[in-house]
C-alpha positions as CSV (number, residue, x, y, z in Angstrom):
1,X,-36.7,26.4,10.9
2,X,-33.5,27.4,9.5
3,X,-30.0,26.0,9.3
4,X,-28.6,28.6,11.1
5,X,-31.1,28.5,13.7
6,X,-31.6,24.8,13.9
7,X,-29.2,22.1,15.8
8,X,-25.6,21.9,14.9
9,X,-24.8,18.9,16.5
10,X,-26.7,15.5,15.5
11,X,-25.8,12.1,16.8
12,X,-24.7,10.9,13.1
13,X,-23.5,14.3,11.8
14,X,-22.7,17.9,12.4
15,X,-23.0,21.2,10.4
16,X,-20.6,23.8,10.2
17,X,-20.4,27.1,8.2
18,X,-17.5,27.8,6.6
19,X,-18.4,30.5,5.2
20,X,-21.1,33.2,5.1
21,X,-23.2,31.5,1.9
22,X,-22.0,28.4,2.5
23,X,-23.0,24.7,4.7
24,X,-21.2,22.2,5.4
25,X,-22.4,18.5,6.1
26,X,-20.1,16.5,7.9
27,X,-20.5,13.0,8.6
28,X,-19.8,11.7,11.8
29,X,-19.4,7.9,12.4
30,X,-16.0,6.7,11.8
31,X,-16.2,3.9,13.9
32,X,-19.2,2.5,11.3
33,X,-17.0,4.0,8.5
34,X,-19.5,7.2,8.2
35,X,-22.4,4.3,6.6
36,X,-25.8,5.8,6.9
37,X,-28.9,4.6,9.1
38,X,-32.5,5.3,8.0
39,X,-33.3,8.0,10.4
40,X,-29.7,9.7,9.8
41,X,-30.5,9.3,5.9
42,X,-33.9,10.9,6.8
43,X,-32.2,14.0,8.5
44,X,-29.6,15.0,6.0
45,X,-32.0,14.9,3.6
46,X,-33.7,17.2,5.2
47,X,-30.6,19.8,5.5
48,X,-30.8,19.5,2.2
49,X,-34.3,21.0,1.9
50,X,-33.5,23.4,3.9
51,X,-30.7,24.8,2.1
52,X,-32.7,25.4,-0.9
53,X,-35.1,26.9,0.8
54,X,-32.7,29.7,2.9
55,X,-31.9,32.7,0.6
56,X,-28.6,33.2,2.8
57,X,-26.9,30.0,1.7
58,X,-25.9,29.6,-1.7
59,X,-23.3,26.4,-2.1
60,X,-22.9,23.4,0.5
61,X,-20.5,20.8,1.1
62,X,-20.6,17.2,2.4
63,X,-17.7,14.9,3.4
64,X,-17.3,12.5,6.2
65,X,-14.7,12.0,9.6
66,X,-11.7,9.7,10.1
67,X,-11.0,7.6,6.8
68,X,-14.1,7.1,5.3
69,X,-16.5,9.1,3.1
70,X,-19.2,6.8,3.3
71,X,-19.8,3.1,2.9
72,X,-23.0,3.6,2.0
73,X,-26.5,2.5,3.7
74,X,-25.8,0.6,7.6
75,X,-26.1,-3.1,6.4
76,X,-26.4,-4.1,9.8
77,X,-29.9,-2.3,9.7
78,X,-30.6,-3.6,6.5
79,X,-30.4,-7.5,7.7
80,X,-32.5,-6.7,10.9
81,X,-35.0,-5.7,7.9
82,X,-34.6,-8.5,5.6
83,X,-34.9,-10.9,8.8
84,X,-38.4,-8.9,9.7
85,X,-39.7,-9.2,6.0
86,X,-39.2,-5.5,5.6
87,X,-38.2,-4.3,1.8
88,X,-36.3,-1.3,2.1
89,X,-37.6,1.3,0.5
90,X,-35.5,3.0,-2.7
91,X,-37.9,5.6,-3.3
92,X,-36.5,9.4,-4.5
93,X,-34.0,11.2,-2.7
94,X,-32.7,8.3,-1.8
95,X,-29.3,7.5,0.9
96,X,-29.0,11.0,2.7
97,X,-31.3,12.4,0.0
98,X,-28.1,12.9,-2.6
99,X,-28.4,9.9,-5.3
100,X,-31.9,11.5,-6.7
101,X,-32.0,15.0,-5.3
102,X,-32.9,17.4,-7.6
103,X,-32.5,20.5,-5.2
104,X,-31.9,24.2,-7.0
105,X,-28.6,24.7,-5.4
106,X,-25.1,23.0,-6.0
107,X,-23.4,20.4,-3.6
108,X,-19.5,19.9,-3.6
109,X,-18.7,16.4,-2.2
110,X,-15.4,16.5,-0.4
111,X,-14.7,12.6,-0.4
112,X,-12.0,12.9,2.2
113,X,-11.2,8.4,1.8
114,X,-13.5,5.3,1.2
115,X,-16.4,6.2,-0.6
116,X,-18.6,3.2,-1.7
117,X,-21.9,1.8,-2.0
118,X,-24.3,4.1,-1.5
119,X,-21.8,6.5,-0.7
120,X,-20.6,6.6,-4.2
121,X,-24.1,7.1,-5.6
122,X,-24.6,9.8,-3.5
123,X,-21.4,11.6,-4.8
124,X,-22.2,10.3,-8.4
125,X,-25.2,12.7,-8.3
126,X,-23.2,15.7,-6.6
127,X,-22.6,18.6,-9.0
128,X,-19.1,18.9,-8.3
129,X,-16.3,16.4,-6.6
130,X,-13.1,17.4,-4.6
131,X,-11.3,14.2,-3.5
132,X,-8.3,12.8,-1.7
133,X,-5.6,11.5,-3.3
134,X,-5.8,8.5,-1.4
135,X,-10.0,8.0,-1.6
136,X,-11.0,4.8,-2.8
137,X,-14.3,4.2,-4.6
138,X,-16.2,1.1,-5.9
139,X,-19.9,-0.4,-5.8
140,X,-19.5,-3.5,-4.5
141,X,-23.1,-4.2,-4.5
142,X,-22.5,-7.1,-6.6
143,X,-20.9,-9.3,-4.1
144,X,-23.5,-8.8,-1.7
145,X,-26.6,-9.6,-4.0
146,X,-27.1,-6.3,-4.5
147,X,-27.4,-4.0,-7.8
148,X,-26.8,0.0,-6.8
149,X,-30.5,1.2,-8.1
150,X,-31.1,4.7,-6.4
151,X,-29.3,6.5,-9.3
152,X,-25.8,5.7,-9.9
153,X,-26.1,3.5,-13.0
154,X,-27.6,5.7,-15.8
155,X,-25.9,8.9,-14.6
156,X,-22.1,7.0,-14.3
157,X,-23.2,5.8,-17.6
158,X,-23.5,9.3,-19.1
159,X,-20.4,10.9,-17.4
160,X,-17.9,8.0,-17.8
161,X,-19.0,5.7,-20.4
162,X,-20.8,2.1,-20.7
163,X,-17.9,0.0,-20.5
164,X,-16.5,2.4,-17.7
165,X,-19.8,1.6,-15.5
166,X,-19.9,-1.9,-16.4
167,X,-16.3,-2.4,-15.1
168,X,-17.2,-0.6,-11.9
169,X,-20.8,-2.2,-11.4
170,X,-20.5,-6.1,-12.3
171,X,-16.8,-6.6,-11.0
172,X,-17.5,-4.6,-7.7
173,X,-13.5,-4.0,-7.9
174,X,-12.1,-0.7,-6.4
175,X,-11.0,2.2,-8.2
176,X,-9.2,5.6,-7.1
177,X,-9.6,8.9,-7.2
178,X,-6.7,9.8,-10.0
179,X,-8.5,7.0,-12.5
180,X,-12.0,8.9,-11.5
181,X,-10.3,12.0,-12.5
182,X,-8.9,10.7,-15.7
183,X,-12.3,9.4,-16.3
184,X,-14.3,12.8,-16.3
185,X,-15.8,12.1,-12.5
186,X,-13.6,14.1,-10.0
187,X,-13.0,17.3,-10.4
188,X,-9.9,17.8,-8.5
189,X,-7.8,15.6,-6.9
190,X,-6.0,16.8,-4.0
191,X,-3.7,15.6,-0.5
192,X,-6.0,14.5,1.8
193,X,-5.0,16.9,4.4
194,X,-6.5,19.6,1.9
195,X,-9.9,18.1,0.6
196,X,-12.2,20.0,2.7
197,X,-10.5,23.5,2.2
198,X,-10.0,22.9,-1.2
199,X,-13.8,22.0,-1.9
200,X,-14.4,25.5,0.6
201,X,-12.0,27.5,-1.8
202,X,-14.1,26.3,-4.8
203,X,-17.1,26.7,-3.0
204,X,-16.2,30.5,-2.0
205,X,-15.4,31.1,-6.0
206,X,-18.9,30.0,-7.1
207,X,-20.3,32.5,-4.2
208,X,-18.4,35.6,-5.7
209,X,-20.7,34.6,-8.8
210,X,-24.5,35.7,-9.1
211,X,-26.4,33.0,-7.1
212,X,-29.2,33.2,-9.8
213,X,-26.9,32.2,-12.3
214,X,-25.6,29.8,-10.0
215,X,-28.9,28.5,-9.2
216,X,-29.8,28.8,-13.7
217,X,-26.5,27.5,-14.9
218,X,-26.9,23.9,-12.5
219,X,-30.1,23.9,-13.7
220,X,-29.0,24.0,-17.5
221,X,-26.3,21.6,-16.7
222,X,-28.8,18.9,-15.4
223,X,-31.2,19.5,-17.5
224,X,-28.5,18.6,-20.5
225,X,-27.4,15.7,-18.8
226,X,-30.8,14.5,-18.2
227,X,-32.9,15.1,-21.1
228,X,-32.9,13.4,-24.5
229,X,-33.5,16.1,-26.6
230,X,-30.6,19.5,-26.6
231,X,-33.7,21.4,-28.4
232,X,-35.9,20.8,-25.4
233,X,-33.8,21.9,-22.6
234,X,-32.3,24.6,-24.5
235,X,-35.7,25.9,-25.0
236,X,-36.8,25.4,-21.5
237,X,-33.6,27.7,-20.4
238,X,-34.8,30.2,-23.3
239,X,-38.2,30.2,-22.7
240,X,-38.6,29.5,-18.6
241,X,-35.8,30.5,-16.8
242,X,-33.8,33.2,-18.7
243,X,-36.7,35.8,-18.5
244,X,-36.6,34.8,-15.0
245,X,-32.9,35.7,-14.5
246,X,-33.0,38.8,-16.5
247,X,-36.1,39.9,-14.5
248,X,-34.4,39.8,-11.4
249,X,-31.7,42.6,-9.7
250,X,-28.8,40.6,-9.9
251,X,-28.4,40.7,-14.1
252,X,-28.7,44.5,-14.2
253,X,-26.4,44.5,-10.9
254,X,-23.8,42.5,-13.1
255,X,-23.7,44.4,-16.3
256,X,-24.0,47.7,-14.3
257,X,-20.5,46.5,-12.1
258,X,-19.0,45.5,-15.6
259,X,-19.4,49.0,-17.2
260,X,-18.3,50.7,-13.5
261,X,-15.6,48.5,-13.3
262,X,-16.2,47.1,-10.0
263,X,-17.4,44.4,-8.0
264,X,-20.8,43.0,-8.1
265,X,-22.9,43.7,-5.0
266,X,-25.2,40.8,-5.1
267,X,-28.5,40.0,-3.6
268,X,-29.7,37.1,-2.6
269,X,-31.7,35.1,-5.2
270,X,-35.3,34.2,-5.3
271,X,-35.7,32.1,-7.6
């Protein structure tokens, strides 16, 4: 099944393209404040898969209705579990398979008001963030008992610092978007009326670009921000995936447009 094929409509969510190479995610559940239940988490994760796997879409975008991002997992699930005995299970991707998705592909998160919980380290592991001028974010974890475990902590560590994350994660206290930007998180900061266009304008910029070196620069990117050694992954990009690239139609395309002076006519990529 692909996106394009597949249901537009769920009962949590809905998916939209806004443009040809591009998908939208939009959460759908104001009245909850867009928090995520177990089988919803399971579906967008699933979009997700699916996006890397369709040749046709190259960038997607995920943001939420009303005035919330996302709070995160549906607590009110959660204590129905804890009062049955049942651990819930943190395993890889993790809340709407963002906070440990590895994927191929980049994500924009257009964090349109509260984003917390959960719904912070989904957007924590997003490759690029668009947000309102008036979103709030915090991980108030701590003052439910809680410690935010599915991803946030190391990779908040690297972007924004130790003493950064510590403020965030052991005072639970809220933070907004401009101090995010100042901080090296969000990318752009922007009137809420103009989040979601603003993250489709970016996203239609990255699509003008080759998707293989869309799909080899994220990977070089992660792979710094991940890996211990700049030897290793500079090698693995060297070695792995830049005989890859080179192989395929889209460098020759790009050098040939250069010297025509023109416009790239780019395929879709396969890697």
């Amino acid at each position: 099944m692909s996106l394009r094929s597949g249901p537009l409509k769920h009962e949590n969510f809905y998916i939209s393209f806004p443009h040809e190479r591009v998908v939208q995610v939009t959460i759908n559940r104001p009245d909850k404040l867009n928090c995520i239940d177990k089988a919803t988490s399971r579906e967008i994760a699933k979009i997700w898969e699916l996006f890397d796997e369709d040749e046709s879409l190259w960038v997607a975008i995920i943001t939420g209705v009303g005035r919330a991002f996302c709070t995160g997992a549906d607590l009110g699930e959660w204590n129905a579990m804890n009062k049955a005995g049942v651990v819930n299970d943190m395993s890889a991707p993790g809340l709407a398979g963002l906070p440990r998705r590895t994927g191929k592909k980049p994500i924009i998160a257009a964090v349109n008001g509260i984003c917390m919980g959960g719904g912070f380290e989904m957007v924590a592991n997003c490759d690029l963030i668009v947000a309102s001028s008036s979103a709030i974010f915090s991980l108030p974890e701590v003052k439910r008992g809680i410690v935010p475990v599915a991803g946030c902590l190391p990779r908040l560590t690297r972007t924004i610092g130790l003493q950064r994350t510590m403020d965030l994660v052991l005072t639970g206290r809220n933070v907004n978007a401009t101090t995010l930007h100042e901080w090296g998180l969000v990318s752009r900061v922007v009137d809420a009326a103009d989040v979601v266009r603003t993250a489709v304008e970016v996203a239609e910029t990255m699509c003008n670009n080759s998707p293989d070196a869309l799909i080899v620069g994220r990977l070089g990117v992660r792979m710094s921000w991940e890996a211990g050694s700049v030897e290793d992954t500079v090698s693995d990009l060297a070695d792995q995936w830049y005989p890859q690239l080179v192989g395929g139609p889209n460098f020759a395309e790009g050098i040939q447009a250069f010297v025509e002076k023109r416009s790239p006519r780019w395929k879709n990529s396969k890697l």
